[in-house]
C-alpha positions in Angstrom: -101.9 -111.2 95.0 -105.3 -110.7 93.8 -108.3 -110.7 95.4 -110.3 -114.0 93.0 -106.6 -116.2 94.6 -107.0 -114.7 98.5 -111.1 -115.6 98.2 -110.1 -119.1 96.5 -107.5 -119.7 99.3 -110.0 -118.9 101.9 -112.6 -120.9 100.7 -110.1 -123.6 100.6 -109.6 -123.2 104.3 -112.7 -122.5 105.4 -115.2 -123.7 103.0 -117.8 -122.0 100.8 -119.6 -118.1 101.7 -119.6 -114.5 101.7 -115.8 -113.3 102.5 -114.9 -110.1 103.9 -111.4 -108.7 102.6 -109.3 -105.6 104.1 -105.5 -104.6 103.6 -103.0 -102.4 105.5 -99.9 -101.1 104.1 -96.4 -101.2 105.5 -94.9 -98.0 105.2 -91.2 -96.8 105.2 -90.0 -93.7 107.2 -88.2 -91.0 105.2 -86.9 -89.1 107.9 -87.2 -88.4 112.0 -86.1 -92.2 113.3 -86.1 -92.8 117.1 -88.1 -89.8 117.6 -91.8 -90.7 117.7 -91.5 -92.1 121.3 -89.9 -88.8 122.5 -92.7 -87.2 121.4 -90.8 -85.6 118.2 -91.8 -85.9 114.6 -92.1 -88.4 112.2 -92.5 -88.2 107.9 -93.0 -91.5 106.6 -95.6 -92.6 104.4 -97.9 -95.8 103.4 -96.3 -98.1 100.6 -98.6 -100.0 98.5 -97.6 -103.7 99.6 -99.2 -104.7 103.1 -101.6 -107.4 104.7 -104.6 -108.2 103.6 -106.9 -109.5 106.0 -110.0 -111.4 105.3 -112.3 -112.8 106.9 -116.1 -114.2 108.0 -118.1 -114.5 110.8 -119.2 -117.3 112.1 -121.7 -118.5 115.1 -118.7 -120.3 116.9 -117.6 -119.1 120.3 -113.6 -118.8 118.9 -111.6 -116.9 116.2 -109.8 -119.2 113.8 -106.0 -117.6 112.6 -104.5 -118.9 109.3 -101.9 -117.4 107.4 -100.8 -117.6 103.8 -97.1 -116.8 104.7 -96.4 -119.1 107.9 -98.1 -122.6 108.9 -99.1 -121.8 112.3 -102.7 -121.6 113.0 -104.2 -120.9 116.5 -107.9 -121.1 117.4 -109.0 -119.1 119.9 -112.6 -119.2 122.3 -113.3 -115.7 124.2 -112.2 -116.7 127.5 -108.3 -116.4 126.0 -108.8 -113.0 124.0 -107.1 -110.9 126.3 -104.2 -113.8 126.9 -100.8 -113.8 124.7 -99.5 -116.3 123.1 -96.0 -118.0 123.1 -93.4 -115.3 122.4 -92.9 -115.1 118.4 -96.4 -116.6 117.5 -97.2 -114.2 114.5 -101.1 -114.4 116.0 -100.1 -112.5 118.7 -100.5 -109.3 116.5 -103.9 -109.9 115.3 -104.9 -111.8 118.8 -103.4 -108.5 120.4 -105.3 -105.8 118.8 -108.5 -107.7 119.2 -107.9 -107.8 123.1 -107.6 -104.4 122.6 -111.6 -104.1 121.9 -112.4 -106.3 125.1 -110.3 -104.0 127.1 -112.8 -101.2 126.1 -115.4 -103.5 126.9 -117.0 -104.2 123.8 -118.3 -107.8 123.5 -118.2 -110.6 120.6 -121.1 -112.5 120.5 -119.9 -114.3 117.4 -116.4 -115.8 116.7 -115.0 -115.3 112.9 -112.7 -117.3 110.6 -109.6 -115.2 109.9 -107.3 -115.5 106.4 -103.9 -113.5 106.5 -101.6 -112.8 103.5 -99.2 -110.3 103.7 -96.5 -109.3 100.9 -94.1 -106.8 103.3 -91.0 -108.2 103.5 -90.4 -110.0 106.9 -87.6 -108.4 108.8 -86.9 -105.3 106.1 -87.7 -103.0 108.8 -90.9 -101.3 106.7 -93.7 -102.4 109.4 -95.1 -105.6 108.7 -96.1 -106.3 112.2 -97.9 -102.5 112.2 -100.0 -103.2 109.2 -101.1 -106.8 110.7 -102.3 -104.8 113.7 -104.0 -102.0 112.0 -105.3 -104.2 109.4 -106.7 -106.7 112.6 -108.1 -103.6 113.7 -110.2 -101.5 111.0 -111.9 -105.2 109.7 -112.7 -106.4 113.2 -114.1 -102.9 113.8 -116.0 -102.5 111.0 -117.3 -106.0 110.8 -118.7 -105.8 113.8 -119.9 -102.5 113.4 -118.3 -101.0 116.9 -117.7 -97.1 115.5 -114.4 -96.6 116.4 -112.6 -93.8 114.5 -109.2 -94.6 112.3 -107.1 -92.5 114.8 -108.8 -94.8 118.0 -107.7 -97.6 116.0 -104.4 -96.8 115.7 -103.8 -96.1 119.3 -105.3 -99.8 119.7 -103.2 -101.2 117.6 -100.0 -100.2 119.0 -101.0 -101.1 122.2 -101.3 -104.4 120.8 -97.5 -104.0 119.9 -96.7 -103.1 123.7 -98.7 -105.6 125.0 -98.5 -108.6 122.6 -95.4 -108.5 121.3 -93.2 -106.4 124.2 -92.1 -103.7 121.8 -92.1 -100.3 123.1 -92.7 -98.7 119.9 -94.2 -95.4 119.1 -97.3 -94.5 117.4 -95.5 -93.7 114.1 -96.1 -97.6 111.9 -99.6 -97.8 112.8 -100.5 -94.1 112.1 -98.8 -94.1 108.9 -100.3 -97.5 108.1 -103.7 -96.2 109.9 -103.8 -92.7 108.1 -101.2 -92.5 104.7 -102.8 -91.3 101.8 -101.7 -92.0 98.1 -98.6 -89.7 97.2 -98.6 -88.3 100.4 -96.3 -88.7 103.3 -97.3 -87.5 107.1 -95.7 -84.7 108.9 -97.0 -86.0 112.1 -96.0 -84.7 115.8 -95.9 -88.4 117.9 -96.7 -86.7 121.5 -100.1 -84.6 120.0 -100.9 -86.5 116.9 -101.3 -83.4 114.9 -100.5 -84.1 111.6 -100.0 -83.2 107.9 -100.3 -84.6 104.7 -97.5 -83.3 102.7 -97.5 -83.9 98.7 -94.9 -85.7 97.8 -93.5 -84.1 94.3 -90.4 -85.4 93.4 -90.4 -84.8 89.9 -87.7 -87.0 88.5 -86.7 -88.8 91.4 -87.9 -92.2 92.9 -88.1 -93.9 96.3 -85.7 -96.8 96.5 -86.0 -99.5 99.0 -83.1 -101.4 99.4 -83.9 -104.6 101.8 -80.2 -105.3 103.3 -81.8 -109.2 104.5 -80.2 -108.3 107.0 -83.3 -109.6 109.4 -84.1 -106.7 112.2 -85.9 -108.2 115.4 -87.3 -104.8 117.2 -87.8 -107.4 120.6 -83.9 -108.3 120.9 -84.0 -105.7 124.0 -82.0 -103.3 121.9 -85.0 -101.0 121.0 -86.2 -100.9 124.6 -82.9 -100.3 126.1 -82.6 -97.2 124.1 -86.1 -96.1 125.0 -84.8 -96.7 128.5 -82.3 -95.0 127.7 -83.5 -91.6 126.3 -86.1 -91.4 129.5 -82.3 -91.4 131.6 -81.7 -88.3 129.4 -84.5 -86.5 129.9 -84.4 -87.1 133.8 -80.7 -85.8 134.1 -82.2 -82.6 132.2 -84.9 -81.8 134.3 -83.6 -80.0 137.0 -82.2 -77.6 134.2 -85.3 -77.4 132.3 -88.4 -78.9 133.2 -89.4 -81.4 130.1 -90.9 -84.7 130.2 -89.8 -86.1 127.0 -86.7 -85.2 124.8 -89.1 -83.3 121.9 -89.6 -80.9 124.5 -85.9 -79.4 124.4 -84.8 -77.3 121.4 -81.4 -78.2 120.0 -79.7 -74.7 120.6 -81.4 -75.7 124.4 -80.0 -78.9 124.4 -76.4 -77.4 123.7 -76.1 -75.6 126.6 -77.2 -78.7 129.1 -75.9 -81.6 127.2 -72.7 -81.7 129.5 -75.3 -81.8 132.3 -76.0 -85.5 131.5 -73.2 -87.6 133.1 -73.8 -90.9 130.8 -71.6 -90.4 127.6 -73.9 -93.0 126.2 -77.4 -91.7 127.6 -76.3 -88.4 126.4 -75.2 -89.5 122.7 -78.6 -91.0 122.4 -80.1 -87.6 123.4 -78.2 -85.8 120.8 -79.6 -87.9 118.1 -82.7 -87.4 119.1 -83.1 -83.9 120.0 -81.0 -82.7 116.5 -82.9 -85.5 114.7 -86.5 -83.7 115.2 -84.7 -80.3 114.4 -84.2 -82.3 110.8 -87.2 -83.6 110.3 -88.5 -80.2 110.8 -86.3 -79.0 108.8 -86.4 -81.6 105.7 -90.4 -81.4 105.4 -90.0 -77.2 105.1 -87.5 -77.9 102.4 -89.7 -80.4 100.3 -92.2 -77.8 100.5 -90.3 -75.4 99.0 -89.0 -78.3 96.1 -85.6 -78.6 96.9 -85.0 -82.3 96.9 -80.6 -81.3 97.4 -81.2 -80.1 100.5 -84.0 -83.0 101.8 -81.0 -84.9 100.8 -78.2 -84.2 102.7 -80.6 -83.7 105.9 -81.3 -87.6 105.2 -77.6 -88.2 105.0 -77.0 -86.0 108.2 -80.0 -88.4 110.1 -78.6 -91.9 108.7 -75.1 -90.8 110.4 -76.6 -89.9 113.5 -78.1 -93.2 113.5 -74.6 -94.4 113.3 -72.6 -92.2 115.6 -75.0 -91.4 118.3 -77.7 -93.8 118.5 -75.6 -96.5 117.3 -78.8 -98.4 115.9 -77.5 -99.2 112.1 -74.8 -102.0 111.7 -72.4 -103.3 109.1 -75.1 -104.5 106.4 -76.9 -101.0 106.8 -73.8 -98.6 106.7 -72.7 -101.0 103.9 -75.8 -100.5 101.8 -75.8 -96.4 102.4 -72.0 -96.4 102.1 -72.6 -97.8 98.3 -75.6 -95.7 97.8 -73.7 -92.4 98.2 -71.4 -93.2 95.5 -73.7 -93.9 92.9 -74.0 -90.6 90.6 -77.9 -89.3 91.0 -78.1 -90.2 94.4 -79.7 -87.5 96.2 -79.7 -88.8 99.9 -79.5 -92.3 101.3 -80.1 -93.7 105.2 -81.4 -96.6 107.2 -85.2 -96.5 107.8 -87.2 -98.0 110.4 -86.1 -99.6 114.1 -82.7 -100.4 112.8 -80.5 -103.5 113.6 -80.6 -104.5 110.3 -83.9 -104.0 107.6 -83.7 -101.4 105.1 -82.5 -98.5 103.6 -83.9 -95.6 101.8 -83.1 -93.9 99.0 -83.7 -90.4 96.8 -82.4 -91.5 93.4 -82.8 -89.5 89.9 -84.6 -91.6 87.6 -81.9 -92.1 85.2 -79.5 -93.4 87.9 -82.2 -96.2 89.1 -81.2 -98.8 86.8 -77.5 -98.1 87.9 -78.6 -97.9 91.2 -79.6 -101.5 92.1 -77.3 -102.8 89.5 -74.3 -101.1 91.6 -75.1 -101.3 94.4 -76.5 -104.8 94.8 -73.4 -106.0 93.2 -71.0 -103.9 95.7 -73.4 -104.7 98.9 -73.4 -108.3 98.1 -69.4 -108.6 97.4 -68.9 -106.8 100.7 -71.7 -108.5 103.0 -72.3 -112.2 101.7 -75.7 -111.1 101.6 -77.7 -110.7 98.0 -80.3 -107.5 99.3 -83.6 -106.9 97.3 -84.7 -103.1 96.2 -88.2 -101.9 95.3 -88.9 -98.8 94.0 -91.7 -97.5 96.3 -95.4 -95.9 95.7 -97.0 -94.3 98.1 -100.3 -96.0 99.3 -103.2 -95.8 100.9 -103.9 -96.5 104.5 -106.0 -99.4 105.9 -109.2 -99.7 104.4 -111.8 -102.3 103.3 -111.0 -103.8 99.3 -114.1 -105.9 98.8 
């Protein structure tokens, strides 16, 4: 949407005056899943659909929330900043990242008028809730001129997701939503935040997105029992080696001391995780070196990991990867993101795109009931401000 339609629809709203205006991108993840709150690493990058957020202050003791996407709107005085609201109340997002500011103790001594539109598919598993938050976060910090750095901010903003919206998610959707740069994806370690921005040359090949609508609801209580779950694992390896999160163990390590964990299940989900940072690793070395093949099949080996181990994918996702691979030009295919349902990605040649969605769609659709969606995916910028 551009920006003269979001200022006409806030001046709609809200009535006439200078408008602020700020987007966020979602992002999508193209390897290391279920590893960021281990403390392992992460490679995803920023996609150039997201939320925009604008807004204008005003001299009224409340924030006003309105959204171009959903009718709810919430006004909020100061007194209830810190307080969530009703679970599934899309405000909690923004309402949660500004608590986040209180918490440090910085004060609003004006309320604002807030405008969301966001164009990340709901449910597709590519962040749409991380680039509310981070997008909540850089305007209301630089609108009110607090001097928080990006990184600060993105801490903030999924604390917002822990606290707002009960998801214990890792840090990786708001930093790559926080800090992605155009045709760049992040090599990031989740436990020190160190990170890299790795070109992304891929020189005859494109990105595919292919959104199984398949909705994915990261607070059914699957995504925290797993987090529960890996913290089992690494307590039934410490008295063997001393780690305090799974990232800590090599994989040749966790070989010899796997048996060690009594839980078949605890100790499946440890073997995901623990051989899925040794891929990531792995995958970002061969990029580097340009060999797509090979960044491939390590995708392939992490999407069936997912499905063996961690046991996080599903019919509609296994469908849409089982399809993928037998499209000719496919270099590597797997589910992105949380998992239980969302989206797949893709390495396809350019020449087998059109093929691609035409085959695939068809095939996914025959086998599911479901008609999916693709987009073929640029790598974006992280929040910033647009006007």
């Amino acid at each position: 949407m551009d920006i003269k339609t979001l200022k006409n629809a806030f001046t709609q709203r809200y009535g006439e005056g200078e408008v602020a205006g700020y987007f966020s991108p979602g992002r999508v993840n193209l390897i290391g899943e279920h590893t960021d709150y281990n403390g392992g690493f992460v490679f995803p990058c920023a996609l150039t659909f997201g939320t925009n957020f604008l807004i204008r202050k005003t001299n009224n003791p409340f924030f006003r929330f309105a959204s171009m996407n959903l009718p709810v709107t919430e006004e909020i005085t100061f007194d209830k900043l810190t307080t969530p609201l009703s679970k599934g109340n899309w405000v909690n997002y923004p309402l949660g990242t500004i608590a986040q500011f209180v918490k440090k103790g910085l004060t609003f001594d004006r309320g604002a008028d807030i405008l969301i539109y966001g164009n990340v598919p709901g449910g597709a598993g590519l962040s749409s809730s991380a680039a509310l938050e981070v997008v909540t976060a850089v305007a209301i910090n630089d609108q009110y001129q607090f001097g928080l750095d990006q990184i600060t901010l993105v801490k903030m903003s999924q604390m917002a997701e822990h606290e707002f919206a009960g998801v214990h998610c890792g840090i990786m959707d708001q930093f790559a939503s926080g800090m992605g740069e155009k045709d760049r994806a992040i090599f990031l370690n989740c436990d020190t935040l160190e990170y890299e921005l790795v070109p992304v040359k891929l020189n005859g090949v494109k990105i595919v997105i292919g959104n199984t609508n398949s909705p994915h609801s990261l607070d059914s209580g699957k995504y925290n029992e797993r987090v529960a779950q890996c913290k089992a694992a690494v307590e039934a390896i410490k008295p063997y080696k001393k780690i305090n999160n799974l990232a800590e163990i090599s994989w040749d390590e966790f070989l010899k001391v796997e048996d060690k964990i009594a839980d078949y299940v605890v100790k499946r989900r440890a073997r995901h995780v623990v051989s899925e940072i040794k891929r990531t690793t792995d995958a970002v070395s061969q990029l580097k070196a340009g060999n797509l093949e090979a960044f491939g099949k390590l995708m392939n080996g992490s999407h069936d990991s997912l499905r063996d181990d961690y046991e996080v994918t599903g019919n509609e996702l296994d469908t849409m990867v089982e399809e993928a691979r037998k499209i000719d030009g496919v270099i590597g295919s797997r589910m992105t993101g949380g998992g239980f349902g969302g989206s797949t990605v893709s390495l396809v040649k350019d020449e087998a795109v059109e093929t691609f969605v035409a085959s695939v769609g068809a095939n996914y659709e025959k086998r599911t009931g479901l008609k999916p969606e693709f987009y073929v995916a640029e790598i974006g910028q992280g929040g910033h401000r647009i006007f």
